[in-house]
C-alpha positions, -999 to 999 in steps of 0.1 A, spaced: -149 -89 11 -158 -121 32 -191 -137 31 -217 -131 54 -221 -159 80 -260 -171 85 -274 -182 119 -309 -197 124 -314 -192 159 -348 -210 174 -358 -196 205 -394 -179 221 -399 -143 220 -404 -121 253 -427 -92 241 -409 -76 278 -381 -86 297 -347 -88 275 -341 -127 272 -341 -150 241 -347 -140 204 -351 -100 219 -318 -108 227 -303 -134 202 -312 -112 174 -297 -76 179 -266 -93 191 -257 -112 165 -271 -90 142 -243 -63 157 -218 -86 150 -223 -86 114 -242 -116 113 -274 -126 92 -297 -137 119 -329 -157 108 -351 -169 132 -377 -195 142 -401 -182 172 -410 -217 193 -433 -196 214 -446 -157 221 -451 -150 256 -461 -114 270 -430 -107 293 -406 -140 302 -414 -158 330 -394 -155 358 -402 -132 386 -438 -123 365 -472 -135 367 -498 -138 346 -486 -139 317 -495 -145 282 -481 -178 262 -488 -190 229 -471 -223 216 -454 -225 180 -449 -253 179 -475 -262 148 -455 -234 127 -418 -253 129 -421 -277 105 -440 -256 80 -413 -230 82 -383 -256 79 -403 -269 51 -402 -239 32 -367 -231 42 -355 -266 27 -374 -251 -10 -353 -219 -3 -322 -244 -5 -311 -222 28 -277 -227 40 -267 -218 73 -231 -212 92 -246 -220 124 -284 -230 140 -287 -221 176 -311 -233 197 -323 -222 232 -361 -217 254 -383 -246 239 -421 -243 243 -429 -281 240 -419 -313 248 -428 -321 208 -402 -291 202 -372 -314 209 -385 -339 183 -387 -314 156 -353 -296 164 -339 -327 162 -354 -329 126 -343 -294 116 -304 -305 126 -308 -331 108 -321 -309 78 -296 -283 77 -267 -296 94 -235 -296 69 -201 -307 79 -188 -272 77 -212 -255 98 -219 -257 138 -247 -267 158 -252 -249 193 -277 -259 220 -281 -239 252 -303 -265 268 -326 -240 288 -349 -259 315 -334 -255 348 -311 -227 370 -307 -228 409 -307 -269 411 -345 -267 395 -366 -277 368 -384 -247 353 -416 -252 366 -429 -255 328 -402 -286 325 -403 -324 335 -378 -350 343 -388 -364 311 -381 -331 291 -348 -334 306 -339 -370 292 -355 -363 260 -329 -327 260 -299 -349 265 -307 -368 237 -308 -332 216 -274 -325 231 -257 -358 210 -263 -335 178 -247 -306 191 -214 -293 187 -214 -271 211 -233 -268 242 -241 -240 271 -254 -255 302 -255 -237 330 -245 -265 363 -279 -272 372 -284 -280 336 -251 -297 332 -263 -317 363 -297 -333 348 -279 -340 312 -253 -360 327 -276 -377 352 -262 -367 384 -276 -348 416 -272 -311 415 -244 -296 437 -241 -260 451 -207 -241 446 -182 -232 451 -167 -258 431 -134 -274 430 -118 -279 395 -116 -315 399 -154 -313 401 -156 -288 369 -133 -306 348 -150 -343 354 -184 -325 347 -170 -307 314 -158 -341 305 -189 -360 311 -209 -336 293 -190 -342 260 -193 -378 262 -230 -373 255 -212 -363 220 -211 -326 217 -168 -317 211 -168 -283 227 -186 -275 262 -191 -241 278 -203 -248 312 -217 -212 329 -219 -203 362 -185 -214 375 -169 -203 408 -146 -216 432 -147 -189 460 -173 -161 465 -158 -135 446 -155 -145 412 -180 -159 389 -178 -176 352 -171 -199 330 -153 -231 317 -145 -243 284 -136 -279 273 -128 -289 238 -122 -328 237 -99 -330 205 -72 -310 226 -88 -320 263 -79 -284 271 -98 -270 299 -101 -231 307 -116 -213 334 -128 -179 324 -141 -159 356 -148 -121 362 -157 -105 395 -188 -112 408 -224 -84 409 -244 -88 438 -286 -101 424 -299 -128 400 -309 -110 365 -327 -126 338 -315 -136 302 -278 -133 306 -278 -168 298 -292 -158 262 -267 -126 268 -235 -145 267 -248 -177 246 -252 -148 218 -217 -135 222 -201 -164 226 -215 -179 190 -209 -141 175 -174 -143 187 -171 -178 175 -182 -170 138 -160 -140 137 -131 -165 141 -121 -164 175 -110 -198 197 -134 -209 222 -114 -198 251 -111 -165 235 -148 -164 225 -157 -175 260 -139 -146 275 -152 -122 252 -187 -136 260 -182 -132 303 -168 -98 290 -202 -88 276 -222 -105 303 -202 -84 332 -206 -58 313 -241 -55 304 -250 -68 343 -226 -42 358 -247 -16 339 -278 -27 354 -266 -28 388 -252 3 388 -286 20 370 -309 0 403 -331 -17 369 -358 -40 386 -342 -75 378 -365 -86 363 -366 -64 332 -332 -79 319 -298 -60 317 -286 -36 299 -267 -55 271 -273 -27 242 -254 -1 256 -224 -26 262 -226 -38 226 -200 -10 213 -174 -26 238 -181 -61 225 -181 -47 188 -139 -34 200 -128 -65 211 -146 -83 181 -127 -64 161 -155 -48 140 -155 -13 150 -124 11 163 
């Protein structure tokens, strides 16, 4: 029987609203996956579309936690980052890559602080250059565009995009250092939404797009970031990992769409995990 692959996965935890480690967990966790987990913040409900509230910072607990881990002689197949609840968070991540990082194991950021060509109001410019410098020590990342935009410097540009315009973004993005780039929120007409891949030691690019839901829903970002590092440590390319990732997203928003869900609540990713578990390859 093969090993059990490890992820530490770093993100906040919404006690309402389906985004980040609420996500991050059960998904990988489906997928066969040891999932241990660092909290950088607990918040009552995420924070888009609700007020008021609740936030508590974590950021004192980190280092304690990656201090005992290091005495547990912890090895990990991948640590996966995402939400950050402090500017001081970035310095300390950077410290737990450095920690745990081995040449056989991966590193993936989704570098969460913008969507919609904005800064999450919680976010700075400065968080921003201090999140690029993260990205070096990555080997994979998961911007979104607006995202993609501020790490590489550039002014934000609404879609639809032409590939010339994807591809010289993908390519920018991994000279910041990261070899493999996942770029979400592709389209190049109005009825097809997606993703792109890059992987700089083959310079191939693929373009991985599904029809596109009408409404904005929260924490699909976490949604397909989760797939696409469960496909990933169950072997798959990143092209195919990428697809089965949009797969999932599609799925779990087409659910939510269809049910009329307020938005805001997150989509229904937990009744689409049986499909992902098919083409993963894990269940019949």
């Amino acid at each position: 029987m093969k090993q059990q692959k490890r992820v530490a996965a770093i993100h906040d935890i919404s006690g309402f609203g389906k985004c980040s480690l609420t996500v991050a967990l059960p998904i990988l966790s489906a997928a066969g996956i040891e999932t241990a987990v660092i909290p950088t913040a607990v918040l009552s409900t995420h924070t888009g579309g609700f007020t008021g509230y609740t936030y508590r910072d974590l950021t004192e607990d980190i280092r304690p936690i990656i201090k005992h881990w290091k005495s547990l002689d912890i090895k990990f197949d991948a640590l996966y980052s995402g939400f950050l609840g402090s500017f001081e968070q970035i310095e300390i991540l950077s410290e737990l890559f450095d920690t745990f990082k081995e040449p056989d194991n991966m590193i993936l950021i989704d570098p969460v602080m913008a969507d919609n060509g904005e800064l999450y109001s919680i976010f700075t410019h400065d968080f921003a250059q201090e999140m690029r410098k993260l990205c070096r020590k990555a080997d994979i990342i998961v911007p979104n565009i607006t995202e993609a935009s501020l790490l590489v410097n550039e002014p934000y540009v609404n879609g639809p995009y032409t590939k010339e315009f994807i591809g010289d973004l993908l390519k920018k993005l991994s000279d910041l250092g990261p070899e493999k780039i996942v770029l979400t929120g592709v389209f190049f007409d109005d009825n097809e939404l997606g993703a792109a891949t890059y992987d700089r030691s083959t310079a191939e690019i693929s373009y991985l797009l599904s029809g596109k839901i009408p409404g904005y829903y929260h924490g699909t970002g976490d949604v397909f970031g989760s797939a696409l590092l469960a496909a990933l440590l169950n072997g798959f390319d990143l092209p195919r990992a990428a697809r089965m990732a949009v797969n999932f997203t599609v799925a779990s928003i087409q659910r939510t769409f269809e049910a009329q869900t307020d938005i805001r609540f997150g989509v229904n990713f937990e009744q689409s995990i049986p499909g992902f578990l098919k083409e993963l390859h894990l269940s019949d």
